[in-house]
N, C-alpha and C positions, 0 to 999 in steps of 0.2 A: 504494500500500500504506500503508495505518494502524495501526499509527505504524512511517515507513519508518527502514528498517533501513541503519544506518550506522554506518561503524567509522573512526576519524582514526589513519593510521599513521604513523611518522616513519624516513626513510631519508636516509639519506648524499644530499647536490647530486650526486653522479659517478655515482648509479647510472644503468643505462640503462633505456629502457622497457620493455624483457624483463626486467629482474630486477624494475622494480616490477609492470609488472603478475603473477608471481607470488609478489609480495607482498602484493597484492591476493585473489588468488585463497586465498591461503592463511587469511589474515586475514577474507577473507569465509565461509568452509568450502567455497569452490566447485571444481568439477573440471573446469575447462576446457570447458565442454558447451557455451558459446554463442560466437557471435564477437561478437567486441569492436575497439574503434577508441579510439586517444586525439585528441583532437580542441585543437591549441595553435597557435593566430594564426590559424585558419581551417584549419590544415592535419591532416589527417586521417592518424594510422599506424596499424598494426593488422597481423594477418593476412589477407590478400588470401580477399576471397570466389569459393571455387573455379568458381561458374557465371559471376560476372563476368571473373571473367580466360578462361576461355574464349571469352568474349565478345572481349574487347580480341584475343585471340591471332585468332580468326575474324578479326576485324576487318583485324589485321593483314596476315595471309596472302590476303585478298582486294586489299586496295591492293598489295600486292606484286606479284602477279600480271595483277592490271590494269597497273601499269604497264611490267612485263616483256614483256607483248602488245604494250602499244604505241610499246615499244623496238625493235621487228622492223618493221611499217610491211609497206606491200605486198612481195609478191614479184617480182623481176623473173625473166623466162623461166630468166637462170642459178641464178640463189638456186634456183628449183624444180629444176633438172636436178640440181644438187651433193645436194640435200636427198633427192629422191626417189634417187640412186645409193645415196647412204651408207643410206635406209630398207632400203631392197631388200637391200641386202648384210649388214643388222642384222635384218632378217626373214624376209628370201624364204629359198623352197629354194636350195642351193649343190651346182655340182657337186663330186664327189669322184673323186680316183683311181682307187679300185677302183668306182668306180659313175659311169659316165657318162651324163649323161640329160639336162644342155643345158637344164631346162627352166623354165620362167619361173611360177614358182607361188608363191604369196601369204598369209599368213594370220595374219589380225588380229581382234583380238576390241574393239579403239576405233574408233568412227567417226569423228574427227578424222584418224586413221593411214591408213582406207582411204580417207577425200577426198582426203588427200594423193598417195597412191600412185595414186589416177584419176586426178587432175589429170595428175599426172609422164608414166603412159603417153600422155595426151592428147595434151601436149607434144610427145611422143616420136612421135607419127603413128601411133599403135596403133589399129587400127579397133576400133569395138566391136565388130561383130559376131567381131572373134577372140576376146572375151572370156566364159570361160565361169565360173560359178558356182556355187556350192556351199556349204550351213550343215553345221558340225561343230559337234552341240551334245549335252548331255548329257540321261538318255533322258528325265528328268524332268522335263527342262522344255515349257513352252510351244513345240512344234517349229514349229505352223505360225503362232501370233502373231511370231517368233525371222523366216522366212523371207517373211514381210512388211513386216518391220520394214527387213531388208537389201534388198530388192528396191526399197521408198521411196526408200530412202539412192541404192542406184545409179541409180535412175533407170532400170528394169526393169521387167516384164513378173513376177509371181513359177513361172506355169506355164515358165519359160526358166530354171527352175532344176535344177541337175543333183540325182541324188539325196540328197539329205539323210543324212550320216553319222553317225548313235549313237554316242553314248559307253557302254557301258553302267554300270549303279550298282552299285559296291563300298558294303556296307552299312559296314565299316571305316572309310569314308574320313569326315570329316566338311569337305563342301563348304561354303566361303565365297560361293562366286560365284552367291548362290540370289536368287531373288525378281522382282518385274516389269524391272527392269531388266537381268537375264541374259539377255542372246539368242545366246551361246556363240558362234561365228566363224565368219568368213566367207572362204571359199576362194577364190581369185580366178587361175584358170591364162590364160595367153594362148597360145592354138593356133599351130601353127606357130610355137614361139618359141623356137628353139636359137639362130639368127643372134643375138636381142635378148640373148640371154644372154649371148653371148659379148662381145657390146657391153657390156654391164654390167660383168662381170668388167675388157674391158680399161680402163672406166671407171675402177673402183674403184683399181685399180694403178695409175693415172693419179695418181688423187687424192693415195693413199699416198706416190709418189715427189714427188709434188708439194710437199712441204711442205718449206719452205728453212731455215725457223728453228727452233731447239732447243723442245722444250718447256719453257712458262714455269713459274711456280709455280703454276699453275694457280687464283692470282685473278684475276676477270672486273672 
């Protein structure tokens, strides 16, 4: 700009760089519209630009979680059995007093959750052919991309699929869980499995009474 525009103002040594720079801004006629950065020894202060720092925050919470994966290392046969008890009893159906039904049924809508929960049955000497299948998904979506998608993951046939259960659509409701990556959940019963429940269950009580020491403060 010709001829550029400049103004020499004189402040107190103690002020800090928030009060000069709006003493700058005042003294220039500006209203805070752009960012800005003071730049002294090489070192850069300012307000944080809001696409950068979600950069650095991305950044962050990726190294985080890589190396929380590789804080766990493989699993040994027991790590899966304890893991897949306490999913089952955080997921699965439970029996109830007034409703007895023994039955060993599944449903998950992450496919990290149902590898795991296969594996565990595997473990456990569950034939496949006791395992039957089923997508629970809502009526607008993609039903038969949805029971393809789960059929891959199991390692299926998708005609071995039981029938497909509709959600039906509440105009009211405004759904998050929309777009190509929705393929709503996947049902997973194991036939003939009241014994395995009961296994389960006495598992889980197991677990419970298992535990010797007080709860800590709950840092890891």
């Amino acid at each position: 700009m010709t001829p550029p525009v400049w103004r020499r103002v004189l402040v107190p040594a103690g002020y800090t760089l928030d009060r000069l720079h709006r003493v700058i801004q005042y003294a220039m006629g500006w209203q805070q519209c752009h960012l800005h950065c003071f730049d002294i020894d090489g070192l850069q202060y300012g307000e944080p630009d809001p696409d950068s720092e979600l950069a650095v925050r991305d950044e962050q919470r990726r190294r985080t979680k890589e190396a929380a994966a590789r804080e766990i290392g493989p699993l040994s046969d027991r790590d899966l059995f304890l893991a897949g008890v306490a999913l089952y009893w955080a997921e699965g159906a439970k029996d109830k007093p007034y409703d007895r039904r023994e039955n060993v049924l599944f449903v998950n809508s992450d496919p990290g959750v149902i590898k795991l929960y296969l594996a565990w049955l595997d473990l456990l000497g569950v034939e496949p052919e006791r395992l039957r299948y089923r997508v629970m998904i809502h009526m607008t979506a993609d039903v038969e991309g949805a029971k393809r998608y789960w059929a891959d993951l199991v390692g299926v046939d998708v005609s071995v699929f039981q029938k497909t259960t509709i959600k039906k659509h509440n105009p009211a409701t405004v759904r998050k869980n929309v777009g190509a990556t929705y393929r709503g959940c996947l049902v997973i019963r194991v036939s003939q499995g009241a014994d395995l429940y009961r296994r389960i269950e006495g598992w889980w009580t197991g677990m419970v009474s298992g535990i010797t020491t007080p709860p800590s403060s709950g840092k890891v």
